[in-house]
N, C-alpha and C positions, 0 to 999 in steps of 0.2 A: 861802832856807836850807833842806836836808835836815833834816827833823824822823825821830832816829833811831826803830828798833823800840822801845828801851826807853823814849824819852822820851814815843812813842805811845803805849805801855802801859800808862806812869804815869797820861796822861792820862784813858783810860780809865776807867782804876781808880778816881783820883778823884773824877771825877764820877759813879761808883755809887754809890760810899762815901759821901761826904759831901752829895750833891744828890738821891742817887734811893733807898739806901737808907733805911726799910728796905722800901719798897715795892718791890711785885712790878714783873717785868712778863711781860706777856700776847701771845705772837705764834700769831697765828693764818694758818695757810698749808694748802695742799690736801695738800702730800705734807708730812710730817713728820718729825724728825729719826732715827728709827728705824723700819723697818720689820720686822715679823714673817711667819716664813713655817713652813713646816708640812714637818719633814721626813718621808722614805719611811715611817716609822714611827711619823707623827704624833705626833712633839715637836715643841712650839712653839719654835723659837730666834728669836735676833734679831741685825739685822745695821744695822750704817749706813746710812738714806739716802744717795738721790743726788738731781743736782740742785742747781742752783746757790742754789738761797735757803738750804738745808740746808746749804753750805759757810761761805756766808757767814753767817749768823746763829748757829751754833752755840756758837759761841765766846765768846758771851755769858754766858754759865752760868757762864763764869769768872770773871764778875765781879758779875752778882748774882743772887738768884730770880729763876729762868724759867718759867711755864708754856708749854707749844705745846701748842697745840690744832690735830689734822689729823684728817682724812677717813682711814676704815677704806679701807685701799683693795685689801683683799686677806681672803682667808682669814682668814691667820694674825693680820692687825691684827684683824680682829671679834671672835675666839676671846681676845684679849690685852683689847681693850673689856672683852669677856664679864667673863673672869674682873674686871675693875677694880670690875667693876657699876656701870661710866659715868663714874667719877670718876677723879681724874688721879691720877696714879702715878709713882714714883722710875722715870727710864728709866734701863736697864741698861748705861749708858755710866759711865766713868770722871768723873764730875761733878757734884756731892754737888748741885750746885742747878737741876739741871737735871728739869721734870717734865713728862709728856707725858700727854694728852687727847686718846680717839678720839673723833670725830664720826663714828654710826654709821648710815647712810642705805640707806634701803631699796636693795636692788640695783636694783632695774628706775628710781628716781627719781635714784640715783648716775649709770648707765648716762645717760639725758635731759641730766641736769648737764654730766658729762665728754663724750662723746662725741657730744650732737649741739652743745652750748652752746659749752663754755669751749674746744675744741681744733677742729673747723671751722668754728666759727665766729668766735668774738671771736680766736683765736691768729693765725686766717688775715685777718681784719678789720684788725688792729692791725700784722703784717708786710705790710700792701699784697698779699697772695698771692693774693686773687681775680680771675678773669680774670671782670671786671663785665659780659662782655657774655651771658657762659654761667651764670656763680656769682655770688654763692650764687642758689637758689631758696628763699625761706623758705614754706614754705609751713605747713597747719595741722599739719605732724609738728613743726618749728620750733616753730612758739607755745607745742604742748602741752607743750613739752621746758623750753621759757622758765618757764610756769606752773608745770609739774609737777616740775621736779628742778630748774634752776637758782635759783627764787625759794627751795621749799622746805630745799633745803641751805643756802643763803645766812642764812637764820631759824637753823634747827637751829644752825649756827654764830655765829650773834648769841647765842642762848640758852646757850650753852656756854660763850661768852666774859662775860656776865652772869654765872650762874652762881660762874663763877671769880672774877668780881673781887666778887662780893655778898660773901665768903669772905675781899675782902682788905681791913686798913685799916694805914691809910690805901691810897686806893681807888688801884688798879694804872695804868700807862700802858699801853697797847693799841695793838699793832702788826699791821697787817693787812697780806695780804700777794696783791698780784697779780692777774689777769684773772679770778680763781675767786669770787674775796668781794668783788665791788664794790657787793653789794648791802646786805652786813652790817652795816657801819654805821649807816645809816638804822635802824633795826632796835634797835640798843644805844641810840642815841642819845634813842629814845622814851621807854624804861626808866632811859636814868641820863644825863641831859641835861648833866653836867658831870664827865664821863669825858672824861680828854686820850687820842684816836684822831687815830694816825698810818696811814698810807695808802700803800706803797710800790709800785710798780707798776717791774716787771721788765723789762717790754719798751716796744715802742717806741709813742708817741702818736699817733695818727694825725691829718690836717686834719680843719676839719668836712665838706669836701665830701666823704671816705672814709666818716666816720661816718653821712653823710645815707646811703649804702646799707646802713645796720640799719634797721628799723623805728622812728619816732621815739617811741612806746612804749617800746621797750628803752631805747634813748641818753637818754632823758628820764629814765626811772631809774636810770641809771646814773648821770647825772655828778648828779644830785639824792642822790642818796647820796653820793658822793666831798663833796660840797658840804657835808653834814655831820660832815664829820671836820675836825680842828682845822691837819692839815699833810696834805699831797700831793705823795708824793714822786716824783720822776721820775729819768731818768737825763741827760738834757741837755737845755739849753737849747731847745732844737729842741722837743723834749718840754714842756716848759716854756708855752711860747709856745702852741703847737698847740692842749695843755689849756682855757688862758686864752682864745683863741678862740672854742674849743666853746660853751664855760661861754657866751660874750658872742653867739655865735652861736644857742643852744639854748634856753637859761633867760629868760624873758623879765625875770625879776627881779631876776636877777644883774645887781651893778655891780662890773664889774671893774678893777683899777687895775696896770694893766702895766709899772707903774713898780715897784710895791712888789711884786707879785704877787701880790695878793689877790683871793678872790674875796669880796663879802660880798649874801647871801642873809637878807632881812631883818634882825636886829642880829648873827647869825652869820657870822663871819671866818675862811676857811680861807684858810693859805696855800699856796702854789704854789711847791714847790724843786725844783732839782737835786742830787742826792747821788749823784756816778759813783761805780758800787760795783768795787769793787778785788777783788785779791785776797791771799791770806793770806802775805806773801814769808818771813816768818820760817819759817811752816808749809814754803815750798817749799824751801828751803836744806836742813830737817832731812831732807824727802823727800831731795832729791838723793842726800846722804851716806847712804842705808839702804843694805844691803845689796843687800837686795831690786832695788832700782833701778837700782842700778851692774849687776848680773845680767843685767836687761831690756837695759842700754845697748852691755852686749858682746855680747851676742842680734842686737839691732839692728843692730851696724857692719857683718857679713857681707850684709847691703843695702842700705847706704850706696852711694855713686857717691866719682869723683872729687871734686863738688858734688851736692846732696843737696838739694832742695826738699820739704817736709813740711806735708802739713796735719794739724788734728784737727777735728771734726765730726759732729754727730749727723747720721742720714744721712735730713734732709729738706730738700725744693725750697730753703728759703729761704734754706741757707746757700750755695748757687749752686757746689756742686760740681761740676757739670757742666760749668757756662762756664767752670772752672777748667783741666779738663782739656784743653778745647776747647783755649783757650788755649795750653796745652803742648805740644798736636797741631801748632799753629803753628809755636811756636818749633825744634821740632825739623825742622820741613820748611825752614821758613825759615833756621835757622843749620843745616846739618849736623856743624858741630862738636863740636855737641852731645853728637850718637847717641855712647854707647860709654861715656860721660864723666858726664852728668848722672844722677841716679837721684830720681825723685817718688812718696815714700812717702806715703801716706793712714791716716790712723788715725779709723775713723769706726766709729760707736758708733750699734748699731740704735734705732729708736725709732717709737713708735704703727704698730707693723706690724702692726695688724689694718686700719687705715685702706688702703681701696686706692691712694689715689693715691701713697700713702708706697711700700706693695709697688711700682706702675709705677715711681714715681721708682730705687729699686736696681736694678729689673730693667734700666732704659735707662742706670745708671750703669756698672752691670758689665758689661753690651755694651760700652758706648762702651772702658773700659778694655781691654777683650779684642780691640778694633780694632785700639787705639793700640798695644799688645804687638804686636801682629801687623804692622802696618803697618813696625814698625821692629826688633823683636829680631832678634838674631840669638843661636849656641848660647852665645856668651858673656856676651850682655848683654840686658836686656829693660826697656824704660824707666820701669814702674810696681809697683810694692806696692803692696795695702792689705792691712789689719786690719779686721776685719769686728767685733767684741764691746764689750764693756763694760768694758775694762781701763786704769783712770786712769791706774794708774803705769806701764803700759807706755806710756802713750801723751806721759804729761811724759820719760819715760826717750828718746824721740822726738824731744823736743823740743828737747835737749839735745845734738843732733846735726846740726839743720839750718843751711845755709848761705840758705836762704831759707825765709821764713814764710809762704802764701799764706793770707791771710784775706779773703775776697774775698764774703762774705755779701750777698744783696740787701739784707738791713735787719737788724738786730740792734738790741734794747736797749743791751745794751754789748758782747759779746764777750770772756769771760775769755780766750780763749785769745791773742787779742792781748797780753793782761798778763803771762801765765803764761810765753809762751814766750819774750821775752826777758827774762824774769827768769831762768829758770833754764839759758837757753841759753849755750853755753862756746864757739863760733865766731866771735864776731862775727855772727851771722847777720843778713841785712834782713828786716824784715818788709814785705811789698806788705798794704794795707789799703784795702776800700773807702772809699770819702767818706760813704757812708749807715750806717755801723757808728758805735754811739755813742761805743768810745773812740778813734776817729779826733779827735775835739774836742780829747782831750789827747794822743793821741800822732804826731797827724799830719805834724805837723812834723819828724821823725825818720824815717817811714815813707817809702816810695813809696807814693803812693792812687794810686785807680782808681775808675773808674766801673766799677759790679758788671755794666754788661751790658755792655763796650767791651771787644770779643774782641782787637782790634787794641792796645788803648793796655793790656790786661793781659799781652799779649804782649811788649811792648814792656817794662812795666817785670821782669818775669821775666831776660829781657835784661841790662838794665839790672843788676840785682840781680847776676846772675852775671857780671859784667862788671866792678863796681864795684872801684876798686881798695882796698886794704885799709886804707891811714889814714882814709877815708871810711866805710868800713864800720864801724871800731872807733868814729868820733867818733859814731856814730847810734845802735849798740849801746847804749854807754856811758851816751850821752845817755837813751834807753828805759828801761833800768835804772835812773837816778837818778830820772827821775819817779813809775815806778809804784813804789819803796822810800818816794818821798815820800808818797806819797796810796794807802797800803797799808789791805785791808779794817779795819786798826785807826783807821784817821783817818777812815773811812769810820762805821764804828760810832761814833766820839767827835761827829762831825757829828750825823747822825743823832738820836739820845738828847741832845745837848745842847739841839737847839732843841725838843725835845719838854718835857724836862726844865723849860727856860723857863716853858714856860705853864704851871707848878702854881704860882709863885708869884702870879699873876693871876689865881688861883680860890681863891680860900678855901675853898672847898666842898672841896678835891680835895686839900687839904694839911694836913688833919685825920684 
């Protein structure tokens, strides 16, 4: 049965009010829900985070004390630290309970953190994107980067999440978040051994024989941390399983029981869930109707096609844009009914472009594009757009257009844009979905999947998509729509917080 938004909401609500208030709670994540920047005249202003943990968690503040504690990760966040003098602060959003904490790290030990740690290595570890027989090289710039900025930020963030909850009574729940803090815990747990830490991890989990090429140093500390946090959350079962493996694979003292999914580490119990995180549909309804949007979407239609295939995407290797256009390059050679008629819009959103491989990867995508233009335009018609920026609502105003969805990622935690676009898509459109994208699990069955590197069987279902007749089309739509409105980021949140919420009553220590 459809659990509506409002019945969602309630539940929500609820369970603040009556099971979690008046306790805080505590989420700790690397980028944070506000960032501050430094205009030409050096004023401080501030502006929204991005990023999807930021979409999804923010909403919480609607329903009870929040602190977020993140990493300065700019100028303008150190200068906003400064003035707090370290201590958390009302953020300047619309949301009386929402409060925000820099974690403020030496640049040159932040730099080791982000850039040699959490984003080539464990981001690339974790989406399979190493080619094992070249990368990684760890060598001692690695180690030092491991000691010197990933451990040390990981503390400074324990201590700042202490800190805040020393401040709360009854003593806060604590939300960690992602590939950035897997060390943190450990860390809290020393100082306040009966603090409920949840553990949510965004992306995808890898086997243990991916994880045997990190140093078993690192992976030993890792999942021995995660090991002291009370829940572990993941995105799918797949993810799930993987975990539980490592754990039985790594830990010589880990007994883990795959039935229940626990791991337990001497008389300590974490458990092992999947919580597929959604996204906001009520939030995206009231987008649609803005002004602003409707604007983007009659922008948009003067590059529309007869049929209109569309992607959105940050613009790196993993999301497999490449083999997507490859793909298209097919289809048009192979059907030429196509040329003239079909139009493939790209809405892709720059990202770690000081990383070189990121620069090679745009450099070889916008060749390949300027081929495919070439190969087949003519003065009337030319078979590709993209968008090169950072523009959300232009890019759902997009989405809102296409006859076909291509999501064709090599691996993905979950993929909001899976969710996002047929929710608020008005076509009918298909969506094509890899098999290794996490919400393939729930929306597979409605989609066309693909194998992320089968140049031929994604060709085929493009095809297919544009081909399909239209009562077909509506029954799969329709069907998309109802599930992700079912398990929308509010049933997501109510999950979440509820099995957290559980274990205070099984500590005494914690519900005082």
């Amino acid at each position: 049965m459809a659990i509506s938004q409002n019945c969602s909401d309630a539940r929500l609500e609820e369970l603040c009010q009556q099971r979690l208030s008046p306790r805080w709670l505590i989420l700790a994540s690397n980028r944070g829900p506000i960032e501050y920047y430094l205009t030409e005249d050096r004023q401080l202003r501030s502006r929204r985070g991005s990023g999807g943990i930021v979409t999804a968690l923010s909403s919480l503040g609607k329903y009870v004390e929040l602190d977020w504690i993140a990493s300065a990760m700019g100028e303008g966040d150190r200068q906003a630290a400064q003035r707090a003098q370290g201590k958390r602060f009302k953020a300047p959003i619309d949301n009386e309970n929402l409060y925000l904490r820099f974690v403020v790290s030496p640049r040159n030990t932040y730099h080791k953190f982000y850039s040699i740690i959490c984003n080539p290595l464990l981001w690339f570890l974790q989406h399979y994107m190493w080619n094992s027989p070249r990368t990684p090289n760890i060598d001692h710039v690695v180690h030092d980067a491991w000691q010197n900025g990933y451990v040390p930020v990981n503390q400074a963030f324990a201590q700042a999440v202490i800190d805040e909850a020393m401040e709360s009574q009854p003593p806060p729940i604590v939300i960690l978040n992602d590939y950035h803090l897997y060390l943190t815990s450990a860390y809290i747990r020393k100082q306040m051994p009966n603090l409920v830490i949840q553990h949510f991890i965004h992306i995808p989990w890898p086997s243990p024989s991916y994880w045997q090429l990190l140093p078993s140093s690192m992976r030993q500390a890792i999942l021995t941390s995660l090991c002291t946090t009370d829940i572990v959350g993941l995105q799918t079962m797949r993810d799930v399983h993987n975990f539980l493996y490592c754990c039985e694979s790594f830990i010589d003292e880990a007994e883990v029981d795959y039935g229940l999914q626990t791991v337990q580490i001497d008389k300590h119990i974490v458990q092992v869930k999947a919580y597929p995180i959604s996204v906001d549909v009520a939030g995206l309804k009231r987008m649609v109707s803005s002004a602003r949007l409707q604007e983007y979407e009659q922008k948009l239609r003067q590059f529309c096609g007869e049929q209109t295939i569309v992607r959105v995407d940050r613009a790196e290797p993993s999301k497999n844009i490449i083999r997507g256009f490859r793909a298209f390059d097919k289809l048009l050679e192979r059907y030429p009914q196509f040329r003239g008629k079909v139009k493939f819009i790209a809405f892709l959103v720059p990202t770690r472009t000081h990383l070189k491989l990121y620069q090679r990867y745009m450099q070889e995508l916008t060749q390949l594009i300027g081929a495919i233009n070439s190969k087949y335009g003519t003065e009337e018609w030319y078979p590709i757009d993209f968008f090169y920026e950072n523009n959300y609502i232009q890019a759902i105003a997009g989405m809102r257009l296409y006859d076909v969805l291509l999501v064709n990622a090599v691996i993905d935690g979950m993929n909001l844009v899976a969710k996002e676009g047929p929710t608020v898509n008005d076509c009918d459109g298909v969506l094509i979905l890899s098999e290794t994208v996490g919400a393939c699990e729930q929306l597979g069955q409605n989609a066309l999947t693909v194998s992320p590197t089968d140049l031929e069987e994604t060709t085929q279902a493009l095809y297919t998509a544009l081909t399909m007749p239209p009562g077909e089309r509506n029954k799969r739509a329709t069907a998309l729509k109802k599930s992700i409105e079912e398990e929308d980021i509010t049933n997501w949140l109510f999950h979440l917080l509820k099995d957290a919420v559980s274990l205070i009553q099984e500590r005494p220590e914690t519900s005082t």
